[in-house]
N, C-alpha and C positions, 0 to 999 in steps of 0.2 A: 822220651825223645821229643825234639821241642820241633821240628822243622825236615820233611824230607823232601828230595828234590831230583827228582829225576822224569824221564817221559816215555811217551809210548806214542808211536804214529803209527795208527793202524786205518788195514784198511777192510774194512768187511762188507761182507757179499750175502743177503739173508734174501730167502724165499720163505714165506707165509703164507698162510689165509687166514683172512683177517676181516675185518666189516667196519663199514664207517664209523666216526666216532668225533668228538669234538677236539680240537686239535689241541688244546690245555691238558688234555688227558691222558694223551699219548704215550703208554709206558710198556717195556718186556718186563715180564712177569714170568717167576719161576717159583718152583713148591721145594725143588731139590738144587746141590750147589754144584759150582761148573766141576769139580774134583781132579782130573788134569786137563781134562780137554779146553785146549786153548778157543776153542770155536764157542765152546758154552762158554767164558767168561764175557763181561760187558763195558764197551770201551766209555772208557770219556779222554776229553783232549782240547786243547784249547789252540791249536795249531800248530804249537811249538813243546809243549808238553802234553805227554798222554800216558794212559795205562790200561791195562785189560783188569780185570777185577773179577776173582775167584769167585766170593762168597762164598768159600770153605768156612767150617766154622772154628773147629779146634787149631788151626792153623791155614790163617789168610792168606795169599798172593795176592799180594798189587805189582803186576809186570812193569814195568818203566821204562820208558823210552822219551830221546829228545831229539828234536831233530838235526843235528848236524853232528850225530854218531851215524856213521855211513860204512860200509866195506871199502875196499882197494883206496885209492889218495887223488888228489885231485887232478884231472884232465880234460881237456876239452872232445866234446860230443858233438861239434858242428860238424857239417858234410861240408868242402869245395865248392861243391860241384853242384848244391845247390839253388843256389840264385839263378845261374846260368838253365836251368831244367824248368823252373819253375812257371814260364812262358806254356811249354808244351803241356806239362800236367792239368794247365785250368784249361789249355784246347781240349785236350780229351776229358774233361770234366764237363766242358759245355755240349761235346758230342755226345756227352752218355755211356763215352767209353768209360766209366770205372775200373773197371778192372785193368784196361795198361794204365790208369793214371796211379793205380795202388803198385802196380809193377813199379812203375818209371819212380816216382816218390821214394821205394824201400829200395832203390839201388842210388839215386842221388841225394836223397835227401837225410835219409839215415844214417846214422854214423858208422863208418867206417871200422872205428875199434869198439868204443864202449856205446849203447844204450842205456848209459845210466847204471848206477849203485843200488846195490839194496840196502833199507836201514836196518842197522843194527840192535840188539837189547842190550838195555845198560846195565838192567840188572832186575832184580824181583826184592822189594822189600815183604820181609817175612813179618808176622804178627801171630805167637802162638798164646794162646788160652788154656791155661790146664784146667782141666777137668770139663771142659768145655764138648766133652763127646755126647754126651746123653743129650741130647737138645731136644726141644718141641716146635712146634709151632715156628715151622721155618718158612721163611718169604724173602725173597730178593728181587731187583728190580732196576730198571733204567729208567727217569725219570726223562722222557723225550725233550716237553718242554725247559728245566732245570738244569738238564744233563748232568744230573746228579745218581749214582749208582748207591742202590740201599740195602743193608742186607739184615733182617729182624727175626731173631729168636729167642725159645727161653730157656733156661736153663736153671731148677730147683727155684721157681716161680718167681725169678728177674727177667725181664724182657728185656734184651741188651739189641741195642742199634747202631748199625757202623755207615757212614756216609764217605762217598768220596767223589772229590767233584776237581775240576783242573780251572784255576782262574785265570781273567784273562786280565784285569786290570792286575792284579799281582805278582801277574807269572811265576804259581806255583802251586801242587798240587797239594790236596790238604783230607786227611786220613780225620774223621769227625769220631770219636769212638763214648756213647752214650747209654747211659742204664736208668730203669726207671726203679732202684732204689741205691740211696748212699753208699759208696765206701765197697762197691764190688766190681771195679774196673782193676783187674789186673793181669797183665801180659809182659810178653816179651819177643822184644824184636830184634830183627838183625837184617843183612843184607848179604845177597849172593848175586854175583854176577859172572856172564862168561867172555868177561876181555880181560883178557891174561896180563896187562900191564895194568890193570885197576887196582888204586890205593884206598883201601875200606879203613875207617879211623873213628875213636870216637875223640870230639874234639874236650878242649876243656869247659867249653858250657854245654858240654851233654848233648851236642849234638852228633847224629850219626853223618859221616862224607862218605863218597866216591871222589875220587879225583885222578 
């Protein structure tokens, strides 16, 4: 497959203990792979495309999302009523009242119907490896500064490396799949997603679509 293209906007929330460290070197480190748990996979995203990143080994997930797959259709989230409110909210702001100014704000300022869409998943590209079960020496990772997601094991004494990183000058995401001897990169991929009107195809120069 020469080219996949989808995104993921995520947004994640981590608690750690951690200790200082030089800011080039900043990366999440794991021994084991995320397996379904959406919270163990590791984001990259370029603003507009994104993915959550498994590092399963005998069969990958790269979740995909972009951003203008959204729920419900488009409509306006302004309030009326708030321009006109907005005078009294910074009086009670400069008084220290907080609390009526959070009041007064979430009744005029807030929208009336919608607060907004949630985004949607466009799909998960799959990547399976036969015989890829018995593996050793497994490591995975977020490369903070890079923002490059890496995922390194061996299997019958190849050390096989997958990288995946979202560009920004090219806007696209880019699946790097490398082994350190010849002639033993072989898989097979496909695409699943859950919007019921998605058109999955493969094109005539081998590339995989959604559309």
């Amino acid at each position: 497959m020469k080219r996949y293209v989808g995104a993921l906007l995520v947004s994640v929330s981590m608690i750690a203990t951690g200790f200082s460290q030089n800011g080039k070197d900043l990366k999440l480190w794991y021994k084991q792979p995320a397996g379904t748990t959406w919270e163990n996979a590791l984001p990259v995203g370029n603003g507009r495309l994104g993915a959550m990143v498994y590092g399963n080994v005998e069969k990958e997930t790269v979740q995909l999302n972009e951003h203008t797959v959204w729920t419900g259709s488009p409509n306006r989230n302004d309030n009326p009523d708030a321009l006109a409110s907005l005078p009294e909210i910074r009086k009670l702001v400069f008084e220290g009242k907080q609390k009526e100014a959070e009041q007064l704000a979430a009744k005029t300022i807030q929208s009336k119907r919608s607060h907004g869409q949630m985004f949607q998943p466009v799909g998960s590209l799959q990547l399976v490896f036969d015989g890829h079960n018995n593996y050793t020496q497994y490591y995975r990772e977020l490369d903070i500064e890079k923002a490059v997601a890496k995922t390194v094991y061996t299997v019958d004494e190849v050390t096989y490396t997958r990288e995946v990183l979202a560009s920004i000058p090219d806007q696209v995401m880019v699946v790097r799949l490398t082994a350190n001897k010849p002639g033993r990169i072989s898989f097979t991929a496909f695409f699943s997603t859950l919007q019921s009107n998605a058109v999955i195809k493969t094109t005539a120069r081998k590339e995989l679509t959604i559309a």
